[in-house]
N, CA, C and O atoms as a GROMACS GRO file, in nm:
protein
  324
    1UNK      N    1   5.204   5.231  10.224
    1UNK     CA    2   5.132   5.162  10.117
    1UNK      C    3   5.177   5.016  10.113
    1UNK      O    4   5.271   4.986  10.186
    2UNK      N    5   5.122   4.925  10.037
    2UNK     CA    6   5.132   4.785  10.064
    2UNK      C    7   5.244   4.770   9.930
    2UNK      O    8   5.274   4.847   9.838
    3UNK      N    9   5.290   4.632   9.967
    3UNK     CA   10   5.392   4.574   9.898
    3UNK      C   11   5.323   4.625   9.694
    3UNK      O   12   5.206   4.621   9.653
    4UNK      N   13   5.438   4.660   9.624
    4UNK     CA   14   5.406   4.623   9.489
    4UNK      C   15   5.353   4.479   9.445
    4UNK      O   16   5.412   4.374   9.473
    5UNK      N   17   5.230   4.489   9.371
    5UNK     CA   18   5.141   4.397   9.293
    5UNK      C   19   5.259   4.368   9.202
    5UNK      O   20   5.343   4.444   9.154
    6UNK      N   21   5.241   4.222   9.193
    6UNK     CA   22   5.247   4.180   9.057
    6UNK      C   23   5.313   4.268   8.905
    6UNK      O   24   5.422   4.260   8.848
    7UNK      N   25   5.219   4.328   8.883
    7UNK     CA   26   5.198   4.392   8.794
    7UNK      C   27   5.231   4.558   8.810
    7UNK      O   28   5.253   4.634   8.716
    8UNK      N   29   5.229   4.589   8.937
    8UNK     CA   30   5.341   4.718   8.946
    8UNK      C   31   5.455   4.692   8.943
    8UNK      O   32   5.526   4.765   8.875
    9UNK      N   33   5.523   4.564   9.023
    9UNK     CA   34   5.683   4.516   8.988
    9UNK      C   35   5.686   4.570   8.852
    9UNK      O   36   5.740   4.676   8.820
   10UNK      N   37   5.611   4.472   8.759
   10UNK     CA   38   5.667   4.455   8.625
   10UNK      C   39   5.718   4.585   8.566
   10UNK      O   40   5.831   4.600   8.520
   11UNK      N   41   5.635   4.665   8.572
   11UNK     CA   42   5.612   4.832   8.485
   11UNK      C   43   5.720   4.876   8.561
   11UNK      O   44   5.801   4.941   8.494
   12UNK      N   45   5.758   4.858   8.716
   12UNK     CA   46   5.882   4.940   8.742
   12UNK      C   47   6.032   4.883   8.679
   12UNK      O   48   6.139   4.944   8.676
   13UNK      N   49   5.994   4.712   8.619
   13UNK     CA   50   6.144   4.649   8.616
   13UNK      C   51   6.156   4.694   8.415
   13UNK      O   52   6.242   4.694   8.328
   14UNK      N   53   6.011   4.726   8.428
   14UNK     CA   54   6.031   4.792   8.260
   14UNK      C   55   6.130   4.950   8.231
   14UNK      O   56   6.203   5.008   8.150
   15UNK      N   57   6.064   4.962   8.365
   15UNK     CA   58   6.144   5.143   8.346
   15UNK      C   59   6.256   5.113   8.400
   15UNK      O   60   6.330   5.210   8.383
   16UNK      N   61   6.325   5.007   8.474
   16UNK     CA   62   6.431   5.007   8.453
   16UNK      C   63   6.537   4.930   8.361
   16UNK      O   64   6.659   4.946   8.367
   17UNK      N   65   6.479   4.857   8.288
   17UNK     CA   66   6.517   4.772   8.168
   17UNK      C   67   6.517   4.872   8.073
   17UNK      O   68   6.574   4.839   7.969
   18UNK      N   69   6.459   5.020   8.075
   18UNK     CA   70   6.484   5.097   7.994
   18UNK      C   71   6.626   5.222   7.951
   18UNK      O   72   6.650   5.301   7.860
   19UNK      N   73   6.706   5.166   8.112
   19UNK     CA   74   6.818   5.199   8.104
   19UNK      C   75   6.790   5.343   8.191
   19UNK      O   76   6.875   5.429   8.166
   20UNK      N   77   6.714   5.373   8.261
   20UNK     CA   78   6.677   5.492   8.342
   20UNK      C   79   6.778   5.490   8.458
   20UNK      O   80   6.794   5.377   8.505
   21UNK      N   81   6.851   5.589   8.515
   21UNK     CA   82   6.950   5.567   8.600
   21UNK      C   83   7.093   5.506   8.550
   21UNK      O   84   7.193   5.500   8.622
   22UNK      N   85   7.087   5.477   8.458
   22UNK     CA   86   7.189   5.417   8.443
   22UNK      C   87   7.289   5.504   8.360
   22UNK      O   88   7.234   5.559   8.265
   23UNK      N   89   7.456   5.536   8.379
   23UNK     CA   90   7.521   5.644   8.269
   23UNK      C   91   7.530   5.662   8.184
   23UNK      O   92   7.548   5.769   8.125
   24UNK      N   93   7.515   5.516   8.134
   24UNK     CA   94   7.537   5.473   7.987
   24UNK      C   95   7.336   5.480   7.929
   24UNK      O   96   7.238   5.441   7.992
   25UNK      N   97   7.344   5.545   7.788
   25UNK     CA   98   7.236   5.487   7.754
   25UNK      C   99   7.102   5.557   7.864
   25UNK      O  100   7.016   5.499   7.930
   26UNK      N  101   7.122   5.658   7.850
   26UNK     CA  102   7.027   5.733   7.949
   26UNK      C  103   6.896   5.782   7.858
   26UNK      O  104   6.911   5.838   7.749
   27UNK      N  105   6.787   5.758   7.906
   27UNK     CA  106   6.697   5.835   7.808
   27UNK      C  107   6.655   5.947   7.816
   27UNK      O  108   6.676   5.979   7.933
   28UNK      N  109   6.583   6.073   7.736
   28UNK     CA  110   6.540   6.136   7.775
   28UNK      C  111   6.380   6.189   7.887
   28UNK      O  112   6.274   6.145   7.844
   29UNK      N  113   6.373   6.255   7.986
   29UNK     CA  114   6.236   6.253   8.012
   29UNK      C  115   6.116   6.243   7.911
   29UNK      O  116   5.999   6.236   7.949
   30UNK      N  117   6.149   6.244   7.797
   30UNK     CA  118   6.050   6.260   7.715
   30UNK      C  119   5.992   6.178   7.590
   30UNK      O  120   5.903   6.181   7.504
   31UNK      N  121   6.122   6.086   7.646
   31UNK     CA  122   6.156   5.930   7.546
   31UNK      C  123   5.960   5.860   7.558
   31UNK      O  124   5.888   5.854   7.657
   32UNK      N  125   5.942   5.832   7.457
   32UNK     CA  126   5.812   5.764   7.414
   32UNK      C  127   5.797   5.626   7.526
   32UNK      O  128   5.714   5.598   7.612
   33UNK      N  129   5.915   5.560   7.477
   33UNK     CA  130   5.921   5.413   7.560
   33UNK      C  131   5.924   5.455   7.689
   33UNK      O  132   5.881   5.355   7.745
   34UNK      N  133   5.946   5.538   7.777
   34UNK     CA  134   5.977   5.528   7.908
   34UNK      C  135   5.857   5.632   7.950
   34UNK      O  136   5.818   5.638   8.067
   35UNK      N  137   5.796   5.726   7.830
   35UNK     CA  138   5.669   5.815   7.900
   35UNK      C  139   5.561   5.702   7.903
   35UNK      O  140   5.474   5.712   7.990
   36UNK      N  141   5.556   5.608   7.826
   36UNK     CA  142   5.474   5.508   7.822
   36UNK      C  143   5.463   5.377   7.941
   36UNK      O  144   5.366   5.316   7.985
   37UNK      N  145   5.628   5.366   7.971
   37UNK     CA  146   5.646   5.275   8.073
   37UNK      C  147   5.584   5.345   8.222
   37UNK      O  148   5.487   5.300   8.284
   38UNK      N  149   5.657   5.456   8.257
   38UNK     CA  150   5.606   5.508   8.345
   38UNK      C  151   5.436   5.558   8.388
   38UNK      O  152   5.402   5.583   8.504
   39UNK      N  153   5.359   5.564   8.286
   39UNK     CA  154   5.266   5.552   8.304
   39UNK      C  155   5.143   5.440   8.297
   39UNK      O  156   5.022   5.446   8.314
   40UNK      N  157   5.245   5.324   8.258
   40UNK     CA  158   5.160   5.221   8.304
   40UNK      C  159   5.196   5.171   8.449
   40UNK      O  160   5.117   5.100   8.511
   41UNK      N  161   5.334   5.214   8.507
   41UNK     CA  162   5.398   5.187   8.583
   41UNK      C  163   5.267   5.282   8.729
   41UNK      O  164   5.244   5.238   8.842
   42UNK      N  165   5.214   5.400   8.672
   42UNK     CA  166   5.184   5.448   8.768
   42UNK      C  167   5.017   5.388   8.760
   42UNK      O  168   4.942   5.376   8.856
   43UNK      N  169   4.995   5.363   8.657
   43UNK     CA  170   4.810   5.324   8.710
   43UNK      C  171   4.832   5.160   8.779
   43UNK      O  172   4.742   5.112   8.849
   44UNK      N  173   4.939   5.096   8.756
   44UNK     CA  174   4.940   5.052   8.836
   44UNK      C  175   4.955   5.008   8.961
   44UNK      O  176   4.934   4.898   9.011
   45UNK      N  177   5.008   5.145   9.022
   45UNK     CA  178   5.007   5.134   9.151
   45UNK      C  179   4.898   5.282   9.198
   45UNK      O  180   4.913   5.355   9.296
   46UNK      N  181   4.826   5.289   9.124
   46UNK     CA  182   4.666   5.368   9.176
   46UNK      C  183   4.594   5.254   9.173
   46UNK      O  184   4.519   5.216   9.262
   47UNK      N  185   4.616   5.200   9.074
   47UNK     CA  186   4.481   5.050   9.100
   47UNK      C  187   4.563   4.998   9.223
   47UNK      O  188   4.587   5.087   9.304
   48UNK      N  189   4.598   4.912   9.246
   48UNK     CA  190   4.697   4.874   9.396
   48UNK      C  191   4.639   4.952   9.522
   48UNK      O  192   4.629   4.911   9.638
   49UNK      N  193   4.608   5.058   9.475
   49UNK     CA  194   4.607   5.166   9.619
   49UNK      C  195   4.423   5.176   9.614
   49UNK      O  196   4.345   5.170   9.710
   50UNK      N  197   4.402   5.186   9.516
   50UNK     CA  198   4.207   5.177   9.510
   50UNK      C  199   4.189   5.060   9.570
   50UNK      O  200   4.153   5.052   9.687
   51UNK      N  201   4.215   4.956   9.493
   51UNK     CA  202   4.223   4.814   9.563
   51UNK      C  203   4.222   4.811   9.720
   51UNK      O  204   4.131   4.778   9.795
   52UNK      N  205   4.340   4.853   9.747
   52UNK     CA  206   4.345   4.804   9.896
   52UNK      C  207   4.284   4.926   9.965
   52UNK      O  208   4.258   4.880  10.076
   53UNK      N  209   4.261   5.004   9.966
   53UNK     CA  210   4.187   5.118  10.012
   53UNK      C  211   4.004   5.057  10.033
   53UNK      O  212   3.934   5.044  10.134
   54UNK      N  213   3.980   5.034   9.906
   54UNK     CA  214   3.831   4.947   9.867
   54UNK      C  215   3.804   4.842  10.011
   54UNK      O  216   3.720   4.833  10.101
   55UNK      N  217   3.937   4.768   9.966
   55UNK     CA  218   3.913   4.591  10.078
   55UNK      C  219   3.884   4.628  10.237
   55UNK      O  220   3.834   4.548  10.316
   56UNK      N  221   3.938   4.816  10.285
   56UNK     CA  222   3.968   4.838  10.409
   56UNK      C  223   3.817   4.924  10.468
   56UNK      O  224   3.784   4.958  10.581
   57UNK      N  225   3.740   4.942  10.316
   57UNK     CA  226   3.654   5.012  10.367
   57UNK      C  227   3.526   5.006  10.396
   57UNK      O  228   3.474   4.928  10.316
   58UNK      N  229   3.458   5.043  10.460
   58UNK     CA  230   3.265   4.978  10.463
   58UNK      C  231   3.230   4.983  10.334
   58UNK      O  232   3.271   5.039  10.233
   59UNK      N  233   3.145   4.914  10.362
   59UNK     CA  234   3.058   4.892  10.175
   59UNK      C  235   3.021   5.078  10.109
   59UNK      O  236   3.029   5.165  10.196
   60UNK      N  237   2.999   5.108  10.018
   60UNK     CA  238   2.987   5.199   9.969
   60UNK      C  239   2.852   5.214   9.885
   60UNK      O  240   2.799   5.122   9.823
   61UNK      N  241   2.807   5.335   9.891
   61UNK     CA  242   2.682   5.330   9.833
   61UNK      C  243   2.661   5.292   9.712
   61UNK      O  244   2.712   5.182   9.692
   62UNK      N  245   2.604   5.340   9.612
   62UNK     CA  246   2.540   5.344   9.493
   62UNK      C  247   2.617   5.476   9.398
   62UNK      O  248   2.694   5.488   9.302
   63UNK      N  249   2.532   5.570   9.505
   63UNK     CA  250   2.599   5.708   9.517
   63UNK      C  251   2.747   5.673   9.518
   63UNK      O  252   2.817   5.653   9.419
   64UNK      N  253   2.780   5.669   9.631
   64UNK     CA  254   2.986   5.697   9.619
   64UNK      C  255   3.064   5.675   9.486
   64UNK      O  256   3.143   5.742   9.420
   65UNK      N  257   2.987   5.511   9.472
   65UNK     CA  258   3.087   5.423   9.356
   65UNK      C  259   3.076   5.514   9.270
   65UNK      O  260   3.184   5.573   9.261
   66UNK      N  261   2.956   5.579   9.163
   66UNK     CA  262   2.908   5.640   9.076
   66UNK      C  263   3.016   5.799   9.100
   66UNK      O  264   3.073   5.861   9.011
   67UNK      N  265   3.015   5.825   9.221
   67UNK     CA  266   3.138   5.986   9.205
   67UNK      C  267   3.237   5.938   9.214
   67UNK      O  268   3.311   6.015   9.152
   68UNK      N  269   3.321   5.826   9.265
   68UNK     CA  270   3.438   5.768   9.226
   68UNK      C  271   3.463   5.727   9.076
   68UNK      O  272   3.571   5.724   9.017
   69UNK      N  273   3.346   5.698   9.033
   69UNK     CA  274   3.398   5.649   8.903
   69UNK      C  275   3.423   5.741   8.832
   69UNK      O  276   3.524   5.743   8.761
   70UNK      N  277   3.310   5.864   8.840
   70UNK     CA  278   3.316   5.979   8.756
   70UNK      C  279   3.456   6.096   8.742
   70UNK      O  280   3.481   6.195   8.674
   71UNK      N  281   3.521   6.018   8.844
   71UNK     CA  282   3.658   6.069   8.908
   71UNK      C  283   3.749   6.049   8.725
   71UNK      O  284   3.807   6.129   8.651
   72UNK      N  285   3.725   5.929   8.720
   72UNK     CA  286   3.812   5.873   8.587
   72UNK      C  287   3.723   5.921   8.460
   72UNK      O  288   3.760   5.898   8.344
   73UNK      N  289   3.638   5.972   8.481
   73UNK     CA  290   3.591   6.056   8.375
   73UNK      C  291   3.590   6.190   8.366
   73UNK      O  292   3.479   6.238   8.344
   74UNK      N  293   3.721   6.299   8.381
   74UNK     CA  294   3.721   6.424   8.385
   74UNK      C  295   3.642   6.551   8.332
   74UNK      O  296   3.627   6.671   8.356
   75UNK      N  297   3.596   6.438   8.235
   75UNK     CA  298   3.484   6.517   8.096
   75UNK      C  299   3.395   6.565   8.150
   75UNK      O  300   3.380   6.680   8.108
   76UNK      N  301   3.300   6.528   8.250
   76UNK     CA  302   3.190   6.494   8.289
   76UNK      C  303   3.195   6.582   8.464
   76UNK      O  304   3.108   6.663   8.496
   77UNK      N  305   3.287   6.552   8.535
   77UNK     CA  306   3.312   6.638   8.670
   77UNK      C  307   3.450   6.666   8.666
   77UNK      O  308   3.553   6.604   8.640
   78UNK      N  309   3.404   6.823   8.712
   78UNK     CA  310   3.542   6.831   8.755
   78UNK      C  311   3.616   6.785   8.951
   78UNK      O  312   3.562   6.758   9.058
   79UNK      N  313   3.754   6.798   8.906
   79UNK     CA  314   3.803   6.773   8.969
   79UNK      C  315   3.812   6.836   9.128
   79UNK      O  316   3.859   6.948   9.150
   80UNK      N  317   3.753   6.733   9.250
   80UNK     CA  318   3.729   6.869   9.367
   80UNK      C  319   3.864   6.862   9.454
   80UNK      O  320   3.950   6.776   9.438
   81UNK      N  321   3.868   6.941   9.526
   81UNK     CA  322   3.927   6.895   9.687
   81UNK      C  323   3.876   6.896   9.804
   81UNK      O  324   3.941   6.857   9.901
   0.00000   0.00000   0.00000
């Protein structure tokens, strides 16, 4: 995968500014601040990976974009393999 964005750095230097790894001052898995960090930490490196996945690929239909998107709408389709 390609270098961390910008903006994935940040969310990872958050989860570790949150004292994660560290002996002292450890949080729990379940700590608010760090379930929150980590999951901004992770859409940002799915956007990162859509992104560069997107830039590598032939143009895409009408169709595709529309079942990719529907991807982020679980409500609506489910999930295939």
């Amino acid at each position: 995968m390609a270098p961390l964005s910008p903006a994935a750095a940040h969310h990872r230097a958050k989860i570790a500014g949150l004292g994660v790894g560290v002996k002292t001052g450890v949080r729990s898995p379940d700590d608010p601040d760090l379930r929150e960090a980590r999951r901004d930490y992770a859409a940002a490196r799915i956007n990162d990976y859509i992104v560069e996945t997107l830039r590598e690929a032939p143009p895409l239909s009408d169709e595709q974009r529309n079942a990719l998107a529907e991807l982020l709408r679980p409500v609506r389709l489910p999930l295939r393999d």
